[in-house]
N, C-alpha and C positions, 0 to 999 in steps of 0.2 A: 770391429775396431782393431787399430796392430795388424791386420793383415798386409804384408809387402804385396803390391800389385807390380813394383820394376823387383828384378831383383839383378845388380849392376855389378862385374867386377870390376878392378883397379886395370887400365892399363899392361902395368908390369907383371899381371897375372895371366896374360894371355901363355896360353901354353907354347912351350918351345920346342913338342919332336909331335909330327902325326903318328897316328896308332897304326898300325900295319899289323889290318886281322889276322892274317896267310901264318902269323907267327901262331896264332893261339887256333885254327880252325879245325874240331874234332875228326872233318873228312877232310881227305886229301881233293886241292884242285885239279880236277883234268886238265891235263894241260891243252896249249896251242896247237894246233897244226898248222903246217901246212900243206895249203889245197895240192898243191903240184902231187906233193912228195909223198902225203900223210903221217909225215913225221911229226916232231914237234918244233915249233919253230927255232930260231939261233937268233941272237940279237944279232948275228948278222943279215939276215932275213926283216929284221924289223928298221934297221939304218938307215935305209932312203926317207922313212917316214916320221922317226922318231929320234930325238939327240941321244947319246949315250947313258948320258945321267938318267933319263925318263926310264929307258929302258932296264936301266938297272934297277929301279923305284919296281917297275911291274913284275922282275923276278924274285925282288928280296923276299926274306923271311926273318929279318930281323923285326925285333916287334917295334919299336918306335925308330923313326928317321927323324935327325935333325931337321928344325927348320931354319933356312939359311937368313940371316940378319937381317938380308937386304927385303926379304919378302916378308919377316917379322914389322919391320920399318912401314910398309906401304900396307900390311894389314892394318896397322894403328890407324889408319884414315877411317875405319870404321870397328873396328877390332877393339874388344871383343863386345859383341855382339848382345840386347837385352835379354833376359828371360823375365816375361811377363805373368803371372798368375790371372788366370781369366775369369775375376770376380763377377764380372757383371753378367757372363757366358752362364758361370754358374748358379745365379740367383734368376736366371732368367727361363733356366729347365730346372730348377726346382731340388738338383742334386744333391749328394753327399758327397759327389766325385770331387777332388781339387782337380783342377784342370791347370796345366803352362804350358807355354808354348814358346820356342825360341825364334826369334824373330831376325829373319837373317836379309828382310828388306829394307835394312839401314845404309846398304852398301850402295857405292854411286850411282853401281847399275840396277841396283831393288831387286838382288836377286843373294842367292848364295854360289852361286858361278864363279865369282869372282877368288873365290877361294884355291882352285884350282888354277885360274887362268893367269893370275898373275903368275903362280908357281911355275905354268908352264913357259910363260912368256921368259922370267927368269933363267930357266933353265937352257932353253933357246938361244937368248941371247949371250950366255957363256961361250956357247959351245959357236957362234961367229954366224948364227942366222938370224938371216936377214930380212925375211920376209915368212908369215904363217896362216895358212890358208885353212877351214876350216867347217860345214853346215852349222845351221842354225834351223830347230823348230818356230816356237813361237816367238822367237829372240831374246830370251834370256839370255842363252849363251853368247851369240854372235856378240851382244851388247858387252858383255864380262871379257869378252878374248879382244873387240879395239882398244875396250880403256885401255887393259893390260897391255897390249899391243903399245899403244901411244906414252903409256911414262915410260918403257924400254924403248922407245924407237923404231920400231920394228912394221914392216905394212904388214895389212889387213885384211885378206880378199874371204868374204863371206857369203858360201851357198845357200838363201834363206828359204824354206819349204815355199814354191807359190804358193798356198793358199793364205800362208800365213803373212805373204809378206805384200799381199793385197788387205786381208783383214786387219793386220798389227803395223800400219803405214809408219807411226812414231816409233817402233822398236828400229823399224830404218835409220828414219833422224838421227836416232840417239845414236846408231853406229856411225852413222859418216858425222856426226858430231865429232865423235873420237878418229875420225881418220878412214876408216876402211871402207873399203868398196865392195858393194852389195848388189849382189844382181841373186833374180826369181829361178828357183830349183826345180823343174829339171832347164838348165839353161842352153844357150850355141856355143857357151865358152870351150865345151867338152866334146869328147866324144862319146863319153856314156850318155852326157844331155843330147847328145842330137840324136841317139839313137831313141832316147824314149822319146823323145818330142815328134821324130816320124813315127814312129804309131799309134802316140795320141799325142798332137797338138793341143788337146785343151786338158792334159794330164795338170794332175794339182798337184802332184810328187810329194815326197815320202822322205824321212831324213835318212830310208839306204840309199835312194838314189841321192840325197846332197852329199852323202859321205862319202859315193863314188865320184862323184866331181873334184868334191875336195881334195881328196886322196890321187887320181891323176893328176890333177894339177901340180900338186906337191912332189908327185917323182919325177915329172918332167922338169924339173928346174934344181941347177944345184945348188943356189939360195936359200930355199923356201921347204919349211916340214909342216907336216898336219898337226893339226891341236884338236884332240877331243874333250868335249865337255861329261863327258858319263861314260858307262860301261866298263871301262880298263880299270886296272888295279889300281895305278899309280895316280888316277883319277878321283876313285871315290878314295886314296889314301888322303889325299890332299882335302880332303872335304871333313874329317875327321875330326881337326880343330871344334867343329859346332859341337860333340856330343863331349869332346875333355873338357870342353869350356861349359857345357851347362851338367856336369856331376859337379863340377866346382861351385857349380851357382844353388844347385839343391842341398848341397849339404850347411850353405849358408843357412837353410831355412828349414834345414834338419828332414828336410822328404829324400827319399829315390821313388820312382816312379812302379810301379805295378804295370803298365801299358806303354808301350812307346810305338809313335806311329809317324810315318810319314807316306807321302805319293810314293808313285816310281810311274817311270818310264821307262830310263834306261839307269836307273838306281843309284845316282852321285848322292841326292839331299836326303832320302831313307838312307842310303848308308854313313852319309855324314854324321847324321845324329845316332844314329840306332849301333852302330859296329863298338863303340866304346861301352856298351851299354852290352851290349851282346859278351862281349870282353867278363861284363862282371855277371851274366851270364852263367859261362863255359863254368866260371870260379863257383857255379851255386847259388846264386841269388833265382830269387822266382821272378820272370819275368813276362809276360808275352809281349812280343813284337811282330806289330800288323803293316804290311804293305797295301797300300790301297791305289788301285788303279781304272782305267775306264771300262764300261762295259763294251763298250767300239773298237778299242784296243788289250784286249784280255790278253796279254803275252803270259801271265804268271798262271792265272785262273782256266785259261784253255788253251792254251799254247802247249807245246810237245819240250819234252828235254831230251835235247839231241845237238849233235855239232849244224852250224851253219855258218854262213858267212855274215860280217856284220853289214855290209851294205847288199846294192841289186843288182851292183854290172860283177861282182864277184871277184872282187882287184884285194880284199882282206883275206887276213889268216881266218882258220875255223874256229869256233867258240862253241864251247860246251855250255848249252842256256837254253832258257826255255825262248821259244820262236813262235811265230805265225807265219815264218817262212819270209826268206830276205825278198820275194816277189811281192810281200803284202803289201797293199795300199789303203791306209785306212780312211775312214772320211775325214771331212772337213771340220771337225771339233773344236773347239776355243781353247783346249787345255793342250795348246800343240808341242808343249815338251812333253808331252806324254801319248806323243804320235811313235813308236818305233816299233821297229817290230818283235825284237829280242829284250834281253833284258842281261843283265852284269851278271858274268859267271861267278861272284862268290855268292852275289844276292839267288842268284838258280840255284848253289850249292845249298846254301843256306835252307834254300823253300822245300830243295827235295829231300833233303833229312830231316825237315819237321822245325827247325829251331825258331823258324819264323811263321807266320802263316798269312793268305794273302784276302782281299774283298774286293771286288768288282763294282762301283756304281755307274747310274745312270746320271746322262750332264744335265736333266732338271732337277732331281735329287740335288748334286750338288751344288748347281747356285741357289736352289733354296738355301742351303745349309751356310753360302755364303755369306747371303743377306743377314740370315742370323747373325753370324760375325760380327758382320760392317756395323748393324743394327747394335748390337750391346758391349764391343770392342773397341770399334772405331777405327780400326784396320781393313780397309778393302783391299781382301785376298785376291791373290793370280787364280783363276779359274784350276791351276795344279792343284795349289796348295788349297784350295778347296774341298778335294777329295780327301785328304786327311781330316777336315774338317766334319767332314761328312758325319766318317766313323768315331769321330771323337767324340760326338755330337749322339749319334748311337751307343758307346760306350758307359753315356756320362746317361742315361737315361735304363741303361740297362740295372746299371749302377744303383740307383733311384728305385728304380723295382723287385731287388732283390736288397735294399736296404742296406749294402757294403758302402763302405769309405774305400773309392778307390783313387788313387794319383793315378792321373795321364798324362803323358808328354807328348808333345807332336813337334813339328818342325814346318814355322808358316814363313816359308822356303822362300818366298819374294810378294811384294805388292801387285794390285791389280790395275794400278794408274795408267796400264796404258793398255788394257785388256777392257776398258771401257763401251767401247762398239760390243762385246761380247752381253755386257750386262745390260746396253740399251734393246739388244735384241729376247733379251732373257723378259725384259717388262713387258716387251710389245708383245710376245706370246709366240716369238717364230722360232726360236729351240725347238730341235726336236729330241728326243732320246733315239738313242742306235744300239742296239745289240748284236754283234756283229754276227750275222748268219753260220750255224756249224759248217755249212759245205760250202763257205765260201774259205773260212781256215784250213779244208783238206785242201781245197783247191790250190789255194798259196803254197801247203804243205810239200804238194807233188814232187817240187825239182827244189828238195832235199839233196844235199850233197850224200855222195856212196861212201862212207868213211870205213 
């Protein structure tokens, strides 16, 4: 009895600057290159693709950046966000673990995307553009970049992985709901799409190859810049809001967390929650923070750190991160924002000095652990945010068996409302699990850039 299961803040408490780790990061970032030159790049280098403002978000090292009014304003539409205590999760494994979990699929798009994409769409439409082109995995993102697109005005053109964008037919809807036009990655729009599509026409593509679409298209027109949803600085900065909003929300109820966990992919919603958190960290707090990701897609767990390119026709700067190699093609998995083949160079910086550490699962493991969820929560997770589930779920039982009290935090990053086909196929028994092959990793590995 007395236990808060919501724990809500006020409106007026939503935080007003994002955290900008790069201020407090014990190891320095390697920087950019680039591919031509092997220098590091110049924000002149980055201008055909990105407004000015963005680009100065990716170099700063100031630790908090204001958030501007107007993106404060259209946050409140869902802003700021529950933190739930997962009472019924943990009477149902039997733990001492408190388990919460921030819950960032209240936002129009059921995702926590949204959090960037507005910011992006804003910053966009200052700077006189007109139009913002972009990939999408499983469509979380593509969904978070039309809204945002559609209250600034702005068109929409979205490369959505084929596999996903046959399996996730309503993440479609939902985007041209909001305006934007959606066509199957690798597409004819391009030239990088038609060159994969002559050598395999029945290719299922991969979000390097939509980011290489996206990214030509966007420098061939002087309207139009790219919008990424993960990986860049100024990306997971803008994602940051979740983890200052929920040390506000824990101290309401007198915890900090011992564990902090989210998926990754390409690392926006683990570093959303986890980088504030890391912040209190650096200061001496005890903390572990676990990224959890596919065993189909092991970019953190078996992947190399080394520079690469972030897409596959090779049109990006180089990035210092762990890789499966920008040629990878991973299968066809339900948890397709965590199809990629790299991973966010602070979340790489981070993993290879220890501060974080990572887990691989398998995709029946984790809709088991889903159903558990839906089952004692009542939230039907995204097959992503699943994978944090996983381990949390592992945590809170480890917990149990060695008799500790421990808090976990996780981050259940968006809903599964329209990842549905996924969990119909999870009952009938046609999942399979994939462990992606060692020599198929070197293979991708090969034609690594010579830096």
């Amino acid at each position: 009895m007395g236990i808060k299961r919501k724990i809500l803040l006020e409106e007026e408490k939503i935080p007003k600057e994002w955290y900008n780790i790069l201020a407090d990061l014990p190891c320095p970032l390697p920087p950019v290159l680039h591919p031509a030159t092997g220098k590091p790049v110049t924000p002149e280098d980055l201008a055909p693709i990105f407004p000015l403002s963005l680009i100065q978000q990716e170099v700063s090292t100031e630790r908090y950046i204001p958030i501007p009014e107007e993106v404060l304003e259209i946050y409140k539409m869902w802003r700021p966000t529950p933190l739930y205590r997962a009472i019924n999760l943990e009477r149902y494994l039997d733990t001492p673990a408190h388990i919460y979990y921030k819950y960032e699929g209240v936002s129009p798009p059921g995702s926590h995307k949204p959090n960037t994409a507005v910011a992006q769409a804003y910053f966009n439409k200052l700077e006189g553009v007109k139009r913002l082109t972009t990939e999408t995995g499983a469509g979380q993102w593509g969904s978070a970049l039309a809204f945002a697109c559609n209250l600034f005005g702005l068109e929409c053109k979205v490369y959505m992985v084929k596999v996903s964008y046959y399996q996730k037919p309503y993440r479609r809807s939902l985007m041209e709901t909001w305006g934007a036009k959606v066509v199957p990655s690798p597409s004819p729009d391009t030239e990088a799409g038609r060159k994969i599509l002559e050598k395999d026409p029945e290719s299922l593509g991969s979000l390097g190859i939509a980011i290489s679409e996206a990214v030509e298209d966007a420098v061939k027109r002087d309207d139009t810049k790219y919008s990424l949803g993960s990986v860049l600085n100024h990306v997971l900065l803008h994602q940051t809001i979740i983890g200052e909003e929920a040390l506000l929300q824990l101290e309401m109820v007198d915890e900090f967390p011992d564990v902090v966990i989210g998926c990754v992919g390409g690392g926006s919603n683990f570093a959303g929650l986890s980088f504030p958190f890391l912040r209190e960290k650096f200061k001496g707090k005890k903390i572990e923070v676990i990224a959890v990701e596919p065993e189909s897609c092991p970019s953190l767990t078996k992947g190399i750190y080394t520079y690469d390119f972030g897409d596959t026709a090779k049109t990006t700067p180089l990035l210092k991160m762990y890789t499966l190699g920008h040629n990878f093609i991973p299968p066809g998995i339900h948890a397709g924002g965590l199809r990629y083949h790299g991973m966010a160079p602070i979340v790489s910086t981070l993993y290879h000095h220890g501060y974080i550490s990572a887990r691989a699962y398998h995709q029946l493991d984790v809709f088991d652990s889903a159903v558990i969820f839906a089952r004692t929560e009542g939230i039907v997770p995204a097959p992503e945010s699943a994978h944090a589930i996983k381990a949390v779920i592992d945590e809170a039982k480890d917990a149990k068996e060695k008799g500790e009290k421990r808090v976990i935090l996780f981050n259940l990053s968006g809903h599964g409302f329209f990842d549905l086909s996924a969990y119909d196929q999870y009952f009938a028994g046609k999942l399979e699990n994939f462990a992606y092959p060692r020599e198929k990793v070197e293979e991708a590995l090969k034609d690594l850039p010579k830096v």
